[in-house]
BAFI-3210 file (N, C-alpha, C; in Angstrom, 3 decimals, decimal comma, padded with zeros to 6 digits):
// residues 245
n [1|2|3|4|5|6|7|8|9|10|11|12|13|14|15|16|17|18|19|20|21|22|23|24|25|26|27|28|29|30|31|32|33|34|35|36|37|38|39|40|41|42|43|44|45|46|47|48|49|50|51|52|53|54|55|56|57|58|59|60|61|62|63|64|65|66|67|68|69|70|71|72|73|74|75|76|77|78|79|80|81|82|83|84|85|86|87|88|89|90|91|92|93|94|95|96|97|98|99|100|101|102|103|104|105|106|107|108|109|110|111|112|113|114|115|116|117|118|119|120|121|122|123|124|125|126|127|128|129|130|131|132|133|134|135|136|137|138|139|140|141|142|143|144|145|146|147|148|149|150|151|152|153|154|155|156|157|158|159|160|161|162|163|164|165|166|167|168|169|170|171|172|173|174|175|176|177|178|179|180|181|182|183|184|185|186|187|188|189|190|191|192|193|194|195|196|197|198|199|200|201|202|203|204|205|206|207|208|209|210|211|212|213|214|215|216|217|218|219|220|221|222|223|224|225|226|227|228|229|230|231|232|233|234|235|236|237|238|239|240|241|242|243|244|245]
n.u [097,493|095,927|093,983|091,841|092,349|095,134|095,850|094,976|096,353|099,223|099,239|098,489|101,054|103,104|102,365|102,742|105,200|106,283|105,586|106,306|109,015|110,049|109,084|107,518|104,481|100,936|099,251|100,447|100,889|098,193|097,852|099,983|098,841|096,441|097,178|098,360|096,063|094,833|096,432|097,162|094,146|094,127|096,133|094,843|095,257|098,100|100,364|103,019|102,316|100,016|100,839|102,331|100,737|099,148|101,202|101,851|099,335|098,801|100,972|100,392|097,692|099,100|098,638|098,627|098,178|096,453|093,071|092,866|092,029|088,783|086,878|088,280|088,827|091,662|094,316|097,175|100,263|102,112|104,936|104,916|103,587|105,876|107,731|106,715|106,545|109,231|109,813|108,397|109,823|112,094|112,448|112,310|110,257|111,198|112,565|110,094|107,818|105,982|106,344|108,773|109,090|107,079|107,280|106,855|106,111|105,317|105,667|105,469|102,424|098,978|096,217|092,822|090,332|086,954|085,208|082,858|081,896|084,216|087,416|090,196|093,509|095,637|098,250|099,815|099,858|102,028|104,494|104,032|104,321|102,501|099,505|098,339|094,555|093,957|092,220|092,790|092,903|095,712|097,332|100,057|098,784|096,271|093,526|091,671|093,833|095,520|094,566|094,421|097,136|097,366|096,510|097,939|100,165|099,221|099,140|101,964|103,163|101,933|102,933|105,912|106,449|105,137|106,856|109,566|108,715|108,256|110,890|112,363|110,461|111,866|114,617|115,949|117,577|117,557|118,936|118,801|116,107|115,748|117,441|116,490|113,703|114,737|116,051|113,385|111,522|112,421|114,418|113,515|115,041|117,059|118,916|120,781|122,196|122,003|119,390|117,893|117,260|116,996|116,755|114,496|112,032|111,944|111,418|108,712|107,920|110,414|112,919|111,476|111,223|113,493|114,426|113,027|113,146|115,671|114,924|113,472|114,100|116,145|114,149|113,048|115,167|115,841|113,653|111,696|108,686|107,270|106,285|105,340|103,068|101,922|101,203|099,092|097,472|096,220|095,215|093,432|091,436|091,003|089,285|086,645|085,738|084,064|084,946|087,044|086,952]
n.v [181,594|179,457|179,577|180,660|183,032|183,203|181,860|183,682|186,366|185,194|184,311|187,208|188,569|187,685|187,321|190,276|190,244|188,765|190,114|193,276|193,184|191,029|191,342|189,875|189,720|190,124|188,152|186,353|184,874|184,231|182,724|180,797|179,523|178,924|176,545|174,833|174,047|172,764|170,593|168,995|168,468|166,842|164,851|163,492|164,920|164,570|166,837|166,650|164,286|164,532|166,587|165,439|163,695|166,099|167,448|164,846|164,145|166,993|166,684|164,056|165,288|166,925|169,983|173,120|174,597|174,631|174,642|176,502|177,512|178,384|178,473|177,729|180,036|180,993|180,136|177,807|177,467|174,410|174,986|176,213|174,384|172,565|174,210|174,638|171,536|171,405|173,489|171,715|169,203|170,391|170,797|173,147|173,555|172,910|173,564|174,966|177,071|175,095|172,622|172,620|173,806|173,112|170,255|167,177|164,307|161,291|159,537|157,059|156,295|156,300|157,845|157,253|156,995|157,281|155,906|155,682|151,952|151,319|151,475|153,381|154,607|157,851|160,224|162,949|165,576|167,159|166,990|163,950|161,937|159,986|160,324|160,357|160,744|163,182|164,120|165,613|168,677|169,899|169,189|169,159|168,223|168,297|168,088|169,918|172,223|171,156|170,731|173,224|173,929|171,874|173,402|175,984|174,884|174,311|177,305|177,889|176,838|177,753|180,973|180,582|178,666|180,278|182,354|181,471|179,784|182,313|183,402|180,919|181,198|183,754|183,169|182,865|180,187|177,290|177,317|179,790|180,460|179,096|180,289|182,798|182,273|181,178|184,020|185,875|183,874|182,537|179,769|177,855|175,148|176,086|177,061|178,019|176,456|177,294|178,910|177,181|175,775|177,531|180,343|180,588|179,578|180,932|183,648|184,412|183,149|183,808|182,991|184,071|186,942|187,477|186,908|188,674|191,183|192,484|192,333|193,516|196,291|196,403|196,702|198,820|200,879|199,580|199,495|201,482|202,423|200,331|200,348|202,886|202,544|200,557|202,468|203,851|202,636|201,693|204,611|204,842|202,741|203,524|205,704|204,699|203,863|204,614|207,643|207,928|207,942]
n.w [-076,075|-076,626|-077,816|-081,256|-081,325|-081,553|-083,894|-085,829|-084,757|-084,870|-088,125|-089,202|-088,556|-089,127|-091,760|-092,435|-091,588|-094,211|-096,467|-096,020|-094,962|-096,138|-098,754|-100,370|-102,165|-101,258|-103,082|-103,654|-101,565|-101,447|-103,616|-103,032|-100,749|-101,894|-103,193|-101,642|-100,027|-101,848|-102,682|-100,481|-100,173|-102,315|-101,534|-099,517|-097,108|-096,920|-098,275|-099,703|-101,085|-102,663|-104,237|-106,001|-107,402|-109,135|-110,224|-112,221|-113,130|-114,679|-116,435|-117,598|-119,240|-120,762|-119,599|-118,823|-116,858|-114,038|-111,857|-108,698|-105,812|-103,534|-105,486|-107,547|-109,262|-109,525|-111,226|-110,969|-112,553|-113,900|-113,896|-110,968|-109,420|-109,558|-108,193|-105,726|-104,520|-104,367|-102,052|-100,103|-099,805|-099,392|-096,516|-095,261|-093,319|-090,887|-087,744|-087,018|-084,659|-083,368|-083,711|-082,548|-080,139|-078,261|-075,477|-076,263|-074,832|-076,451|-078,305|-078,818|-078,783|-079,884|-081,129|-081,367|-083,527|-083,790|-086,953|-088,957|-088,518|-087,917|-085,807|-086,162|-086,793|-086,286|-086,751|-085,677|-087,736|-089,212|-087,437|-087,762|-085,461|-083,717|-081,613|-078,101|-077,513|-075,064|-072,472|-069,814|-068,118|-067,705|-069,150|-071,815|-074,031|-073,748|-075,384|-076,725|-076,753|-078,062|-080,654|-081,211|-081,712|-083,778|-086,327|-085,979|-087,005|-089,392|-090,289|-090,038|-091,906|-094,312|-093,936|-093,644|-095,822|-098,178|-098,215|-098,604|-101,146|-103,061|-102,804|-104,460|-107,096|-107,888|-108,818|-106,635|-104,140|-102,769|-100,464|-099,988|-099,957|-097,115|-095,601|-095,780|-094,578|-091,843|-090,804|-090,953|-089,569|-087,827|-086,186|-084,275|-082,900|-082,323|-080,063|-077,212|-074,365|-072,285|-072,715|-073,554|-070,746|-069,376|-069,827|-071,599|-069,947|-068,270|-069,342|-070,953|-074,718|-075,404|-077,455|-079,976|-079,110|-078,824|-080,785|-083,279|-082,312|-083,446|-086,424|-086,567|-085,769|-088,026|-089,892|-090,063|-090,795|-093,174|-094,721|-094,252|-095,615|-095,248|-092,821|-092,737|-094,020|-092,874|-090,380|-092,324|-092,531|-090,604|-089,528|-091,773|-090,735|-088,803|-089,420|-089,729|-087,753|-084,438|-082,440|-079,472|-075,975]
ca.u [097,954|095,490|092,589|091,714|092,871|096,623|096,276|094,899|097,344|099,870|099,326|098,857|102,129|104,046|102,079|102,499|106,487|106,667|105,231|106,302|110,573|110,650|109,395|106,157|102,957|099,559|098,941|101,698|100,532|096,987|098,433|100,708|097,416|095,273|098,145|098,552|094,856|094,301|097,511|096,504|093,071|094,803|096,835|094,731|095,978|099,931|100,705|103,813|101,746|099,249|101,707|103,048|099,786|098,506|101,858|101,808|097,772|099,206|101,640|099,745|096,946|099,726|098,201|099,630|097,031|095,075|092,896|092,830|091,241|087,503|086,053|088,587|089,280|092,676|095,318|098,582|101,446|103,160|106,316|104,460|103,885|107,132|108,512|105,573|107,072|110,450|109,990|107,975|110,909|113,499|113,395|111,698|109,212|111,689|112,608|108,848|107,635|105,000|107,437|110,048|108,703|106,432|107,897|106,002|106,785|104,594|105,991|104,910|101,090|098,270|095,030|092,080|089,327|085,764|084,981|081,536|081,894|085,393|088,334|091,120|094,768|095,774|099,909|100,111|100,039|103,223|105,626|103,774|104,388|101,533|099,064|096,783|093,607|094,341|091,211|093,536|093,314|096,569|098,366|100,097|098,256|095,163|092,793|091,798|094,904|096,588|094,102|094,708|098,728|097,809|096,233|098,872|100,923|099,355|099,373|103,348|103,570|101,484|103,790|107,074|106,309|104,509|108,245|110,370|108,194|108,486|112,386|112,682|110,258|112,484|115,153|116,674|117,824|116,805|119,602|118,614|114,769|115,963|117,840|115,157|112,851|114,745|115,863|112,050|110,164|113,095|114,997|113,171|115,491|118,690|119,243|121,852|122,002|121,411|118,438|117,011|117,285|117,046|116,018|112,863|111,088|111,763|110,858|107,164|107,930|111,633|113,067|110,860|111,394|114,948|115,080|112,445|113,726|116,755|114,673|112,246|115,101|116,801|113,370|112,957|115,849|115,839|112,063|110,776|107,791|106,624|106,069|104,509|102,073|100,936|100,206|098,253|096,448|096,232|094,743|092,436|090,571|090,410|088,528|085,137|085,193|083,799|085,387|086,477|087,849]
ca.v [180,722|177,940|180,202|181,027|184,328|183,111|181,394|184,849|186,725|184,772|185,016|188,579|189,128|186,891|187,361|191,410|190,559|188,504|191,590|194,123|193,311|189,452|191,345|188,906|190,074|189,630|188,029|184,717|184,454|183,840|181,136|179,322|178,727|177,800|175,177|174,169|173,417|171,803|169,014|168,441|167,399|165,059|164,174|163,434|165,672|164,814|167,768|166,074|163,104|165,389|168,107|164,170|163,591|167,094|167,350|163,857|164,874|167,849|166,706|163,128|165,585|168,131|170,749|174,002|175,309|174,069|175,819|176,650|178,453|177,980|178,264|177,480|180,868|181,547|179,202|178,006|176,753|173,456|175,396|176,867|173,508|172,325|174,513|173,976|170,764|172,050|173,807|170,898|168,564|171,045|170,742|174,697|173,908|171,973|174,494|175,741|177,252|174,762|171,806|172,605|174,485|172,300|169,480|165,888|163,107|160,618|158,977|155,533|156,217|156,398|158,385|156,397|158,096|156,263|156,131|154,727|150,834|150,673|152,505|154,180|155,530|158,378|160,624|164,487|166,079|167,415|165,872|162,144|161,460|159,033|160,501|159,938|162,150|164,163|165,647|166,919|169,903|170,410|168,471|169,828|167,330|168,222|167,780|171,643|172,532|170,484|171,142|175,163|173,974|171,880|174,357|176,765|174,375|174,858|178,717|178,003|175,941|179,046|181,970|180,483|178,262|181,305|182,988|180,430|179,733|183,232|183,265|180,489|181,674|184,720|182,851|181,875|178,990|176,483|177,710|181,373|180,804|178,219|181,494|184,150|181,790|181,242|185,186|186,323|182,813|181,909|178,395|177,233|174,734|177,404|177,696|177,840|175,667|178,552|179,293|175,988|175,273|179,042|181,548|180,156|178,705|182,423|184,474|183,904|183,634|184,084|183,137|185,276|187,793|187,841|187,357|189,837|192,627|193,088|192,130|195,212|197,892|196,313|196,715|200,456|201,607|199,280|199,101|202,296|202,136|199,312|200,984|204,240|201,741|200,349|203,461|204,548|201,331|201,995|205,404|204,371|201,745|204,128|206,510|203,844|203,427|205,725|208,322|206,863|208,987]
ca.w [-077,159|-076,700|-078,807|-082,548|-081,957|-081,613|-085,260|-087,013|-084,492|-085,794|-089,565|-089,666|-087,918|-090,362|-093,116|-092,251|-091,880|-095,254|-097,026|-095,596|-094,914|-097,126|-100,305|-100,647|-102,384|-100,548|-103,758|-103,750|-100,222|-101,708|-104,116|-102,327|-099,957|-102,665|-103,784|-100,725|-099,841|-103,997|-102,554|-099,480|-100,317|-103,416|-101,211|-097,989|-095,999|-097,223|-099,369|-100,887|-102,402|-103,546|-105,140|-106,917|-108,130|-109,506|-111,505|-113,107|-114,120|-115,377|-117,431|-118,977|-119,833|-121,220|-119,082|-118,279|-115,568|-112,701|-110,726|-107,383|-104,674|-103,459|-106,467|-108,793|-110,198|-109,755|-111,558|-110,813|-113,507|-113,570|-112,688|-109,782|-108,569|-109,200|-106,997|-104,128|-104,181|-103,829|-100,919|-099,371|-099,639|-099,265|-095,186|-095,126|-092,158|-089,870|-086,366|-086,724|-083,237|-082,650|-083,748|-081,856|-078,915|-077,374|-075,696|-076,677|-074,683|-076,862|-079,204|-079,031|-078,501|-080,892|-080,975|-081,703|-083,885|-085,457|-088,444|-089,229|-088,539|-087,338|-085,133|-087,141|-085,143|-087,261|-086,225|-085,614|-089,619|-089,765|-087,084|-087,915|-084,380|-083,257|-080,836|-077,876|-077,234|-073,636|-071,809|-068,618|-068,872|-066,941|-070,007|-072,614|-075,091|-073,742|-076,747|-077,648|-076,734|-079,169|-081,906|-081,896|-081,801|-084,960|-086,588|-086,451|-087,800|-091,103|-090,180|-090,053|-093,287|-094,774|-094,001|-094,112|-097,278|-098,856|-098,278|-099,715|-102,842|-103,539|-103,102|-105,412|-107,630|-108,159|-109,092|-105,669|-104,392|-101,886|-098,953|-100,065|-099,012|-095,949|-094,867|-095,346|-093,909|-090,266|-090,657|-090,751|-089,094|-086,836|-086,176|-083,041|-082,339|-082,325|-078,699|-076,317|-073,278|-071,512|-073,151|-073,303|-069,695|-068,783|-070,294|-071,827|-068,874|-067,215|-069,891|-072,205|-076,282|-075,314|-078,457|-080,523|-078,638|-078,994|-082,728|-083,526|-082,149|-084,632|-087,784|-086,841|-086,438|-089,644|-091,002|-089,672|-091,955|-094,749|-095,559|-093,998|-096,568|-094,539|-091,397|-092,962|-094,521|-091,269|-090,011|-093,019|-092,588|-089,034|-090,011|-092,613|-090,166|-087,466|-090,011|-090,150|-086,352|-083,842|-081,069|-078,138|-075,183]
c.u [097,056|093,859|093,098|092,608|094,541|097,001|096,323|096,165|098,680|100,592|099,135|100,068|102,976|103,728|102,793|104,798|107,191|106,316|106,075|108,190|110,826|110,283|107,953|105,100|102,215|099,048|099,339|101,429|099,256|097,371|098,872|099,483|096,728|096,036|098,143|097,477|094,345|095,316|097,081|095,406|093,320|094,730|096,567|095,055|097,859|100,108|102,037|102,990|100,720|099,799|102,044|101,479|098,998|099,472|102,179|100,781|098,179|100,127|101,107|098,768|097,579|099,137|098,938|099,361|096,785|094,205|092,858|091,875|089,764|086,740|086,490|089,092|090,172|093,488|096,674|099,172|102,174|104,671|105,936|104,511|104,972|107,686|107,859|106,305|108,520|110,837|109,196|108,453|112,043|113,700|112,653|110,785|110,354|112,374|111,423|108,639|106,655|105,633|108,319|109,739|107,727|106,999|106,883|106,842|105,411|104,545|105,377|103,338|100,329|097,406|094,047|090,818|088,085|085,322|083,753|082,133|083,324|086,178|089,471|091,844|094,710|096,978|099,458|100,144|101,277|104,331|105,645|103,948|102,715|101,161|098,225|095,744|093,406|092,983|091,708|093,961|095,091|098,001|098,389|099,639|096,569|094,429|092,140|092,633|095,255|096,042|093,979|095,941|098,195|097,056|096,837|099,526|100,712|099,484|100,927|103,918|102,800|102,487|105,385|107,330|106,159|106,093|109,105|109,743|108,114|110,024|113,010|112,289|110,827|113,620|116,473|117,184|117,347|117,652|119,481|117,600|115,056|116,588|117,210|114,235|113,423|115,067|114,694|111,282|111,416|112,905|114,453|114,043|116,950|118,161|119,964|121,618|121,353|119,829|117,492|116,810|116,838|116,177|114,561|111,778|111,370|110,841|109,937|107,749|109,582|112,692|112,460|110,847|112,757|115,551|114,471|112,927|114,380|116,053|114,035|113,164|115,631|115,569|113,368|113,970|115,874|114,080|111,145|109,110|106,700|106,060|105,358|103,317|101,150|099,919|098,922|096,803|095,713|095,069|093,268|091,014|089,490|089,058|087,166|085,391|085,028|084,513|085,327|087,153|088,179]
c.v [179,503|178,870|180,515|182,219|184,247|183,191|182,625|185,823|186,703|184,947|186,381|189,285|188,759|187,184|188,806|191,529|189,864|189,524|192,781|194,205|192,185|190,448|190,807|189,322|189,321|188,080|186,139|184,324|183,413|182,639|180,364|178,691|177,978|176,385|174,329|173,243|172,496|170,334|168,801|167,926|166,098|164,398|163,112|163,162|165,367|165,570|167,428|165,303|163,851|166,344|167,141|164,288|164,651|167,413|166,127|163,892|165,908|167,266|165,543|164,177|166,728|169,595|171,905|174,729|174,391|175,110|175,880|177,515|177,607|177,677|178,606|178,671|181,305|180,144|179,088|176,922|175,487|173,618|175,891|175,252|172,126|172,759|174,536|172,854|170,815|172,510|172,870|169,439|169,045|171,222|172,279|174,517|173,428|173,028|175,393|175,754|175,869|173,176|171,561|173,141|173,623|170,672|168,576|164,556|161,533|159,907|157,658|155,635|156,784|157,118|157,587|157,309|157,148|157,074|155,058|153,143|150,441|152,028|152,580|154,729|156,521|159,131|162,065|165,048|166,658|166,629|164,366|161,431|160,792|160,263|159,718|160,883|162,331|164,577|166,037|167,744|170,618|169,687|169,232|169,303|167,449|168,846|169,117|172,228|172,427|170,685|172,504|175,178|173,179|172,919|175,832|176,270|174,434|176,336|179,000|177,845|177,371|180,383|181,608|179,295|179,127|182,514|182,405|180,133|181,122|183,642|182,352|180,578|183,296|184,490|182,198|180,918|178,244|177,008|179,088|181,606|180,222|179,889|182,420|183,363|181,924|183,107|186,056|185,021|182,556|180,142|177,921|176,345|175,176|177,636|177,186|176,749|176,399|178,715|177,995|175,675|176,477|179,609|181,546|179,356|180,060|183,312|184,057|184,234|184,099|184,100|184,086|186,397|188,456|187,842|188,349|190,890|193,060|192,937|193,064|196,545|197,667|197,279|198,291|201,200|201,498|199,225|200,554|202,477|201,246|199,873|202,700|203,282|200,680|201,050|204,332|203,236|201,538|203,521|205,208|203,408|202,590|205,660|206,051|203,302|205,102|206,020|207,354|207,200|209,966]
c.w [-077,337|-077,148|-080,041|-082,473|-081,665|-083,335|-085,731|-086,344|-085,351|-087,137|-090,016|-089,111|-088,945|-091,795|-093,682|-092,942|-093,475|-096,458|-097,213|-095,632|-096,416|-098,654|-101,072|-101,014|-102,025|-101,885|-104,031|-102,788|-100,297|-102,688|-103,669|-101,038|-100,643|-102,890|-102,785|-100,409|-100,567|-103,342|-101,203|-099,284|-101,466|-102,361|-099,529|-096,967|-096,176|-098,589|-100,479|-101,928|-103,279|-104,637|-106,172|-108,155|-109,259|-110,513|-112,489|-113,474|-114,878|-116,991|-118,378|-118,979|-120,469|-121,170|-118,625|-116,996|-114,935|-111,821|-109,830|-106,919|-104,424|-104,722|-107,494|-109,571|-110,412|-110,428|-111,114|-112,032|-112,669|-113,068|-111,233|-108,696|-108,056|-107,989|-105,773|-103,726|-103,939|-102,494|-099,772|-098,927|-099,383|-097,243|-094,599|-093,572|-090,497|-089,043|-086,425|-085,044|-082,976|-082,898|-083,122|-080,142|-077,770|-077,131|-075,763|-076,354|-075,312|-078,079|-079,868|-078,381|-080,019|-080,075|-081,728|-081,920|-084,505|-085,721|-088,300|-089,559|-088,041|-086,298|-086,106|-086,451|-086,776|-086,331|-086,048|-087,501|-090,042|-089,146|-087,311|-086,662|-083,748|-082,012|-079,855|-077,355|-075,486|-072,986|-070,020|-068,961|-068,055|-067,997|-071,437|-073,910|-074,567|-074,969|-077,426|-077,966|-078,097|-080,622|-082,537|-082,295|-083,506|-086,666|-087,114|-086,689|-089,505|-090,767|-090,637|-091,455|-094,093|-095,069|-094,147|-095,255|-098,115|-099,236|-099,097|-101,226|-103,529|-103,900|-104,461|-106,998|-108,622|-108,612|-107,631|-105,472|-102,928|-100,313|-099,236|-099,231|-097,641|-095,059|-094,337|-094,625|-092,402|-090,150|-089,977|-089,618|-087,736|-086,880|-084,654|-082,095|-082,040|-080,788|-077,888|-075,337|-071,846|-071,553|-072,720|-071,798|-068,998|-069,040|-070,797|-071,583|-068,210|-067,770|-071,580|-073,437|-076,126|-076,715|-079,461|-080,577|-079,472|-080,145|-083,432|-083,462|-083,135|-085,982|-087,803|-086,675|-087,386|-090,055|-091,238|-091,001|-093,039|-095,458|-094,883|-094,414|-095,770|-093,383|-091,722|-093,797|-093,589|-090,882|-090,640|-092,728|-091,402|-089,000|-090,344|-091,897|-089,125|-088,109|-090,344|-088,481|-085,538|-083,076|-080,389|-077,773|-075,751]
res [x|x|x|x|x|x|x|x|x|x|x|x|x|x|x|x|x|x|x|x|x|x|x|x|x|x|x|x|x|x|x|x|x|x|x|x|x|x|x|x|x|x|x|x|x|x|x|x|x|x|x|x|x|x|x|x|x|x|x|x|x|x|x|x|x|x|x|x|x|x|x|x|x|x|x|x|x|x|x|x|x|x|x|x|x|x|x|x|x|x|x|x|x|x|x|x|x|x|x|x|x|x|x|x|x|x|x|x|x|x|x|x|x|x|x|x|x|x|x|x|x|x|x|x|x|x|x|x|x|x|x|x|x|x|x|x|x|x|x|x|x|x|x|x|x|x|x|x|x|x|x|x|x|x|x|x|x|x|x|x|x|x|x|x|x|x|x|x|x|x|x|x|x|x|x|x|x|x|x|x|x|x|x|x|x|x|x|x|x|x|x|x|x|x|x|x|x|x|x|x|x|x|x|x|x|x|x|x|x|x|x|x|x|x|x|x|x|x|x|x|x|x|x|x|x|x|x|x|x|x|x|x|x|x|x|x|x|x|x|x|x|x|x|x|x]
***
């Protein structure tokens, strides 16, 4: 968990289950990124103020588009980023694993970063919790560490934003996607006393574990489709690689 290949891990697991059971085209996945990335640089790096700014340009230049992506070529609608901002005030990211799961005793400390000619503190990007920069490596704030954890924090805001803006986009409603979201992403901070004290200091990804399971035999019956589309995928890959054993 403390490498790249957690993040892509990660998003192709979620991305795979917002697809595949949520309903989600590859496609809304690829928008709600670009949107995301277009307000977050407004907004540097706070995707609310940015999502503020991109629809009050929109609307004094009575605009119906913007574009997005790398190079601009895909568009998204002023209702599109209505509801971006919807689900970015609606509460949608809050029992994320990397939010909730790691504990952070550090509240009252800063991280201290320069900037050509001066020092600059700057908070964590999603919890806002003030940092300070770690190099024991025996700490759970040690400084790579913590930068693959924030990292998949946009990974998180990615797949279970990318869910919800599709829910509401469909005509949903804000405790419809909040639902499908912990359903599929799970409520991190949902756990027993048991659990918390127990069970997940015994057993690795414990939560996850234990909510997964039932959403993949749901899926088995109700989405079959999904799971013969793996394997074709699965198939298909193994048909441009060579023998082996």
């Amino acid at each position: 968990v403390s490498t790249p290949g957690f993040i892509l891990r990660n998003l192709m697991g979620g991305t795979w289950l917002n697809y595949a059971v949520g309903g989600v085209e590859m496609g809304t996945t690829a928008k709600f990124t670009g949107i995301y990335l277009k307000a977050a640089r407004e907004g540097n790096g706070d995707a609310i103020v940015g999502l503020g700014k991109l629809i009050d340009g929109m609307r004094e230049a009575k605009q119906t588009h913007t574009p997005i992506g790398v190079f601009g070529i895909k568009k998204a609608s002023l209702d599109e980023l209505e509801t971006m901002l919807e689900v970015f005030e609606g509460g949608i990211f809050s029992g994320g694993q990397v939010i909730t799961e790691v504990e952070r005793g550090v509240a009252g400390r800063f991280v201290s970063e320069w900037t050509p000619g001066k020092w600059t503190r700057r908070a964590l990007p999603v919890s806002g919790q003030p940092i300070d920069v770690v190099w024991n490596p025996a700490s759970a704030e040690f400084a790579p560490f913590r930068a693959i954890r924030t990292m998949n924090e946009q990974a998180e805001i990615v797949m279970r934003g990318s869910l919800a803006f599709d829910i509401l986009q469909k005509g949903g409603t804000l405790t419809d996607a909040l639902s499908e979201v912990y359903r599929l992403h799970f409520n991190y901070a949902d756990l027993t006393q048991f659990e918390r004290r127990v069970a997940r200091r015994l057993v690795p990804f414990w939560k996850w574990q234990r909510s997964i399971i039932p959403v993949l035999f749901e899926s088995v019956g109700q989405k079959p489709t999904a799971w013969s589309r793996l394997y074709q995928t699965k198939a298909e890959m193994e048909l441009q690689s060579k023998r082996e054993g």
